[in-house]
C-alpha positions in Angstrom: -23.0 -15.6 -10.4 -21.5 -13.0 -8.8 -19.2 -12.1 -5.7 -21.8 -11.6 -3.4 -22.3 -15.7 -3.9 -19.3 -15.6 -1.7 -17.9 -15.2 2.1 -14.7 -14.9 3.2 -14.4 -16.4 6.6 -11.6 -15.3 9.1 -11.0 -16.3 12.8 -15.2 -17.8 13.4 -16.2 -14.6 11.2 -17.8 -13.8 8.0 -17.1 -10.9 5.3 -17.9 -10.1 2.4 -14.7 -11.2 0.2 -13.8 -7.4 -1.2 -10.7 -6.1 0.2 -9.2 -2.4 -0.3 -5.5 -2.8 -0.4 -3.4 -0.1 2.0 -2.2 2.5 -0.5 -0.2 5.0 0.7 0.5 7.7 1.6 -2.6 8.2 2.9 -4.4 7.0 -0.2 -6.2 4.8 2.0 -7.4 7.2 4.0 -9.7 6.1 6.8 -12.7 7.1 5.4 -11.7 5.0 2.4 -11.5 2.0 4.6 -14.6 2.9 6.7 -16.8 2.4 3.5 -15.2 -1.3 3.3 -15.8 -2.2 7.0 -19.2 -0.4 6.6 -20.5 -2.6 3.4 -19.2 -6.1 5.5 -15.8 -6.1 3.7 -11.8 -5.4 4.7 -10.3 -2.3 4.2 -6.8 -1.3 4.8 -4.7 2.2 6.1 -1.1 2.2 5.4 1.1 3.1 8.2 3.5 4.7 5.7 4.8 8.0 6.7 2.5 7.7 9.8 3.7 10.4 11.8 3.4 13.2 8.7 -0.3 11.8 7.9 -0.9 12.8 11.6 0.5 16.2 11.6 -2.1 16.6 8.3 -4.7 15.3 9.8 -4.5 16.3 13.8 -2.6 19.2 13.0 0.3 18.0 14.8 4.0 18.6 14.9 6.4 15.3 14.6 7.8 16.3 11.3 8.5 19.6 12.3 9.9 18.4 15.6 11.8 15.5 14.5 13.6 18.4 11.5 14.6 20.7 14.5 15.9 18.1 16.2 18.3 17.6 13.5 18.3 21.0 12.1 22.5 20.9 12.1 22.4 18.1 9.8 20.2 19.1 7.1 23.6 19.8 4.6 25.7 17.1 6.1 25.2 13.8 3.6 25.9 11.3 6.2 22.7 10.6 7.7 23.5 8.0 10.1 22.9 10.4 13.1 19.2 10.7 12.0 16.2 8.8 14.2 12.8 8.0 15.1 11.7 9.2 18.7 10.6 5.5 19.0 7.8 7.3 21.5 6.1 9.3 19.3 6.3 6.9 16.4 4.0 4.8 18.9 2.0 7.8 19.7 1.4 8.7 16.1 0.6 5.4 15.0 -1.9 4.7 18.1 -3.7 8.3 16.8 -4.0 7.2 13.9 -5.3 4.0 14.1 -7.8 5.0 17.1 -9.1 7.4 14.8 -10.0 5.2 12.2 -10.7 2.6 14.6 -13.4 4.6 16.6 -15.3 5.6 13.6 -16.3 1.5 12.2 -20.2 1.4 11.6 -20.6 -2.0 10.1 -19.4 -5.9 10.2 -16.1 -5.7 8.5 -12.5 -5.2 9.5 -9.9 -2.4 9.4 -6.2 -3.6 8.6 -3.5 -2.1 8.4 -0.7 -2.5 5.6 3.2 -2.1 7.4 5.5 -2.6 5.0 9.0 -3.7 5.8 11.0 -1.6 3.1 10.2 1.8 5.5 13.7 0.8 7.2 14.0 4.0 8.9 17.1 3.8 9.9 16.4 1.3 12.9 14.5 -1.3 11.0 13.8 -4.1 13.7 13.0 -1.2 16.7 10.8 0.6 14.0 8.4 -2.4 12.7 8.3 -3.6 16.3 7.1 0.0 17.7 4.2 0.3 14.2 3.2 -3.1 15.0 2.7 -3.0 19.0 1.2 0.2 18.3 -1.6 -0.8 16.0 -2.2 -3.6 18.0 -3.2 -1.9 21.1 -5.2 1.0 19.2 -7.2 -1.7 18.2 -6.6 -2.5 14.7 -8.4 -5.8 13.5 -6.0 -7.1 11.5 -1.6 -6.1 10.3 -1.0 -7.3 6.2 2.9 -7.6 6.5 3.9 -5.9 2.8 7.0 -5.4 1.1 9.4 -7.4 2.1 10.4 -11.0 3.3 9.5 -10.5 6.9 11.9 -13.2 8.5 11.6 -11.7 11.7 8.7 -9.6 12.0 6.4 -12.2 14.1 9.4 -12.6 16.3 9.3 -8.9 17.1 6.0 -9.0 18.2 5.6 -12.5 19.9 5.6 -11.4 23.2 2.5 -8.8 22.8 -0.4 -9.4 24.4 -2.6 -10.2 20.7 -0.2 -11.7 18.9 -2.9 -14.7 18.4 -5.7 -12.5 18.5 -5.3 -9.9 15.9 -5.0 -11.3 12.0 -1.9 -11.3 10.2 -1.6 -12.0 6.6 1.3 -11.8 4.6 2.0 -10.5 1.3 3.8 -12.6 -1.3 4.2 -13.0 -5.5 5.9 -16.7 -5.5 5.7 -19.8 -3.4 9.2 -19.5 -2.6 8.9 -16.3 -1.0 5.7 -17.9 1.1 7.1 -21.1 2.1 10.2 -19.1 3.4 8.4 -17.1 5.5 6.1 -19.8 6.9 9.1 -21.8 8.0 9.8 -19.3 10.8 5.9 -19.0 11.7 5.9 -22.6 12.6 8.7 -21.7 14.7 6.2 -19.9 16.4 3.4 -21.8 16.1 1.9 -18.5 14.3 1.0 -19.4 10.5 -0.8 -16.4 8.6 -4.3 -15.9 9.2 -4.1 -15.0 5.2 -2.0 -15.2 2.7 -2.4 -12.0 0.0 -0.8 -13.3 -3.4 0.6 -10.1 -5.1 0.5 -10.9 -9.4 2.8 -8.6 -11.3 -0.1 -6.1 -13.2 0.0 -4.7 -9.2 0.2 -0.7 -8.3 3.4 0.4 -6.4 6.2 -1.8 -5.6 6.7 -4.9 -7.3 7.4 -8.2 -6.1 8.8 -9.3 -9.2 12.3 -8.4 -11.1 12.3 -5.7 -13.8 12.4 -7.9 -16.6 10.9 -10.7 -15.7 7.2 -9.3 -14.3 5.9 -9.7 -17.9 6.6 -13.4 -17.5 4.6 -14.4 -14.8 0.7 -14.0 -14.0 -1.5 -14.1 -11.4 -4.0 -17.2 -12.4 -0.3 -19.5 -12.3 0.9 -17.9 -8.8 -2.5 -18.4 -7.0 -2.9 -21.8 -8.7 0.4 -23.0 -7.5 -0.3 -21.3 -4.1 -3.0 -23.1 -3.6 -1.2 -26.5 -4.2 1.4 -25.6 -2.0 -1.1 -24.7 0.8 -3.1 -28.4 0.1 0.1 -30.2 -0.3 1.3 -28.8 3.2 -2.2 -29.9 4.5 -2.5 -26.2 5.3 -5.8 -24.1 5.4 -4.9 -20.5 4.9 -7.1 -17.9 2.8 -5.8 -16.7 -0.4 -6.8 -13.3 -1.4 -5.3 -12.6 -5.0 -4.3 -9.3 -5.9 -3.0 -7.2 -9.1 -5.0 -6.3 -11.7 -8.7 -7.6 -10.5 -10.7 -5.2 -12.2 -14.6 -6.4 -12.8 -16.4 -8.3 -10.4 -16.1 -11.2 -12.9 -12.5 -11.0 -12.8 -12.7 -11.8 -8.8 -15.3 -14.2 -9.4 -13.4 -16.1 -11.8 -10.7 -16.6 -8.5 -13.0 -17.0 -5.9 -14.7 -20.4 -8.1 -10.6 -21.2 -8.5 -10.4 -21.6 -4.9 -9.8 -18.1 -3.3 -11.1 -16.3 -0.1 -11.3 -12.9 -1.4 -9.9 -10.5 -3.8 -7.4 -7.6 -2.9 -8.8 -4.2 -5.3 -7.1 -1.2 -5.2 -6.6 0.5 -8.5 -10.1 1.4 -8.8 -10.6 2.8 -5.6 -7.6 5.5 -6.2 -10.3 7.7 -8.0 -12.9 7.6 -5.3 -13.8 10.4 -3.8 -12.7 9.3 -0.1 -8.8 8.6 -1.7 -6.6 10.7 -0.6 -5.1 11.6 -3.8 -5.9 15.1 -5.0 -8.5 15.2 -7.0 -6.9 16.8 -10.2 -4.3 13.8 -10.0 -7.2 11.5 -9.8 -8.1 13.1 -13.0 -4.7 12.5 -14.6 -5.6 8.5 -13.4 -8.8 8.3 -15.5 -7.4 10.5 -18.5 -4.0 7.8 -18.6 -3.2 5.3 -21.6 -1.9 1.9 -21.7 1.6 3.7 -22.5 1.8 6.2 -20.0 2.3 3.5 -17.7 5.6 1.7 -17.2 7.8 -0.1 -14.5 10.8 1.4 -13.3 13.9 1.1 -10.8 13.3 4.8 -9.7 12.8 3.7 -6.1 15.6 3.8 -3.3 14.0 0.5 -1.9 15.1 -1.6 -5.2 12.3 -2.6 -5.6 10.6 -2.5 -9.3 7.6 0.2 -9.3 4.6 0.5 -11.7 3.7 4.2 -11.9 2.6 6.8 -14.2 5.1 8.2 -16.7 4.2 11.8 -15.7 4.9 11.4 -11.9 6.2 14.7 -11.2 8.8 12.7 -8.7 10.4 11.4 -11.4 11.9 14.8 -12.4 12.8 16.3 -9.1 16.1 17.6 -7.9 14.5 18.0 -4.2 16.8 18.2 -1.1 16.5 15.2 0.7 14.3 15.5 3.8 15.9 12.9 5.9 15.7 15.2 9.0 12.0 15.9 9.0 10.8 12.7 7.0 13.9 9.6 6.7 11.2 6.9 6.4 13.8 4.7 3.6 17.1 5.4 5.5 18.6 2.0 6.1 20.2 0.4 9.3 23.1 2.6 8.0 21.1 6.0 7.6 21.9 5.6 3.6 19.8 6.2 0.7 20.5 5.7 -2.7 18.8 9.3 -3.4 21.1 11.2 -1.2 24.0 9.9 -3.1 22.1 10.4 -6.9 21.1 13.9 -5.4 24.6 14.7 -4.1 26.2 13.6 -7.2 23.8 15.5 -9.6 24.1 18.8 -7.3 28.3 18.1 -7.9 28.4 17.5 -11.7 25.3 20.3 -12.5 26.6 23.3 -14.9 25.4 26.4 -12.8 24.1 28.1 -15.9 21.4 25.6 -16.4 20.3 26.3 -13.1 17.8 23.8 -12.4 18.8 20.2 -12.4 17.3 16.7 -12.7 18.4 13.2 -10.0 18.5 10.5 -12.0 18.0 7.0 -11.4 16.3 7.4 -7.6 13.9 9.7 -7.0 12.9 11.0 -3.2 10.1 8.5 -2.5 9.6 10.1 1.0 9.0 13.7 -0.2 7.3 12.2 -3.6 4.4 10.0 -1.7 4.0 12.7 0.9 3.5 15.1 -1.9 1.1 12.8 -4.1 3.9 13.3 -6.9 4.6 9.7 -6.7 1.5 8.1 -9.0 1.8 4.7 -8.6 -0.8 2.7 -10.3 -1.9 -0.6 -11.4 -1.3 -2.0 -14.9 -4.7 -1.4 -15.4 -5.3 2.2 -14.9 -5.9 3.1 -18.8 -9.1 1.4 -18.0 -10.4 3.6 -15.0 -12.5 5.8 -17.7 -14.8 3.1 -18.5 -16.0 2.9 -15.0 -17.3 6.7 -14.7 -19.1 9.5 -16.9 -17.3 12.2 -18.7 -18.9 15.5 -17.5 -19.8 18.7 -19.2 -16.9 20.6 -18.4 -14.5 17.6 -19.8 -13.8 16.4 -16.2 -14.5 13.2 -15.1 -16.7 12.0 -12.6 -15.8 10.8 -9.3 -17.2 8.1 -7.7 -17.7 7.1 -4.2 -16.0 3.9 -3.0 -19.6 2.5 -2.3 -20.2 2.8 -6.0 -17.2 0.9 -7.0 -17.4 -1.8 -3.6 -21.2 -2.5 -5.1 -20.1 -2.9 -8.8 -17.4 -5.3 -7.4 -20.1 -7.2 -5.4 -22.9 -7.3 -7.6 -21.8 -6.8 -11.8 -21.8 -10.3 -13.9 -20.6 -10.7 -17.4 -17.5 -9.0 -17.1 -20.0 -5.8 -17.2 -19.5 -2.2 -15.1 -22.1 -0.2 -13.9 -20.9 3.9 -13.9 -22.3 5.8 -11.1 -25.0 8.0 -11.5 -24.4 12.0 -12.3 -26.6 12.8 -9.9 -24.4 11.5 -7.0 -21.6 13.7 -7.8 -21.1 15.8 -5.2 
């Protein structure tokens, strides 16, 4: 048995149930989710910091723009002056997605992850403008991430596809899921999938600091499911969070789920966007360089490498060229560590640490934020040391096929000769 015994069926539809969660920034990269849609199965872009992945990719100038633009502001600590040209948000996000859009080959789907938490100091006018956006570049389906999303259908319930495109939801308890379904059936809109988060998941956390080690994926998804037959409700589940062998989503998919969510593996493949010497320091991480901390503005817990560079940085804020976590009030609580760090630093030390936030804009734009999953020690059983001591990349076909086709809890390492 194995997960190619499987389909995941969306909206008349079949795919195969493998889905690439939207890491950002720019982890996902397009080409990233291309080899998903190409193979039959669902892979996500992340709209995070949408208008600097453009200006790395097209070679064009919001960041730059959008920093002029508040060039007078740049030592002032009150950011409340600082915002999005609503316009070319929508313009970057519609390149963006057209791009990646344009370029799909095979039967699957392109989603997009939009996460709440990028407030951006207009938080309703902001999701509304990423959403619309994706939506009319085409985008097959939007996986609402990190947050509650009370309101987000509302914002869009006017727009054209609001019951054509899929929405899914993100979500690590029932609570949080029944909650947000509540106001879908307001709008006679329910999810088109329902993506259940466990707490061994990469990035932000849906879970408090203390008590992620308390809960588990098998017990979420099991009571998920209840909740969905109790409700007489037929929604997909696709758990997520530490699915690492194509047993592992087998062992969910015979429990009663669509699909399985993968991500941590694919962070190493050679159409990520990481840098590939940080993709090294993935594959050559233990168990203990890996922890959860409350280093992000957002508050929400993160599980990321010890050795994230971000976590030692006394950067400027870039609120004026980047601002993507300013809240409805243009505060972040980085500004105020940085400020307060800059005030109390002995000037013969020179260089200075922030402490307790770190710059997550800068950080992720940077790939000094390394977020991973809990099991990221493990990456170096799925590839081949090579002579010089590196490690082999794969490509994200190898790892999609190992997914799809391993049994027995087993992993098949690409071959040396595919190394490019």
């Amino acid at each position: 048995m194995n997960v190619n015994n499987f389909r995941l069926k969306l909206g008349g539809k079949e795919y195969i149930p493998i889905v690439i969660g939207g890491m950002g920034v720019n982890i996902s990269t397009s080409e990233l989710a291309l080899s998903a849609e190409r193979l039959g199965g669902i892979g996500h872009i992340s709209d995070a910091e949408v208008m600097f992945v453009c200006d790395q990719l097209f070679g064009t100038s919001y960041v730059a723009d959008k920093r002029q633009m508040y060039a007078s502001n740049v030592n002032n600590r009150d950011k409340s002056s600082v915002h999005f040209d609503l316009e070319q948000l929508a313009e970057a996000q519609k390149r963006f997605v057209s791009h990646t859009i344009s370029q799909k080959t095979g039967n699957g789907a392109i989603f997009m992850n939009c996460m709440e938490k990028l407030t951006m100091n207009n938080s309703a006018a902001t999701l509304k403008v990423r959403m619309e956006a994706a939506m009319e570049a085409g985008i097959d389906g939007i996986t609402l991430a990190a947050g509650l999303h009370l309101r987000s259908l509302d914002l869009i319930s006017e727009h054209e596809r609001f019951r054509d495109v899929k929405l899914g939801i993100v979500i690590s308890s029932v609570r949080a899921l029944s909650i947000f379904l509540k106001r879908a059936m307001r709008l006679q809109r329910p999810p088109d999938y329902i993506v259940v988060e466990g707490p061994l998941a990469g990035g932000h956390l849906g879970f408090g600091p203390d008590d992620w080690q308390s809960q588990s994926l098998q017990s979420i998804v099991a009571e998920t499911l209840a909740f969905l037959k109790k409700e007489n409700l037929d929604i997909p589940i696709i758990p997520a969070g530490g699915i690492f062998t194509g047993t592992d989503a087998v062992e969910y998919l015979q429990a009663g789920a669509a699909a399985v969510q993968v991500a941590t593996r694919f962070t190493i493949a050679r159409e990520s966007g990481l840098p590939d010497e940080v993709k090294q320091h993935y594959i050559n991480a233990s168990p203990e360089d890996v922890e959860v901390n409350l280093s992000s503005p957002t508050g929400y817990p993160m599980r990321m490498l010890k050795q994230s560079p971000t976590l030692y940085y006394s950067r400027k804020p870039n609120c004026e060229g980047l601002g993507y976590l300013l809240d409805n009030n243009g505060q972040c609580s980085y500004i105020d560590d940085y400020y307060e760090a800059l005030e109390s630093r002995n000037p013969a030390e020179g260089r200075f640490v922030v402490k307790n936030h770190t710059c997550l804009c800068t950080g992720m734009a940077r790939y000094d934020c390394w977020t991973c999953g809990h099991t990221v020690s493990r990456l170096k059983e799925t590839v081949n040391r090579l002579p010089d001591g590196s490690w082999q990349l794969p490509s994200a076909e190898d790892i999609f096929m190992d997914y799809l086709l391993s049994e027995n809890h087993s992993i098949r390492k690409p071959e040396i000769k595919k190394q490019g």
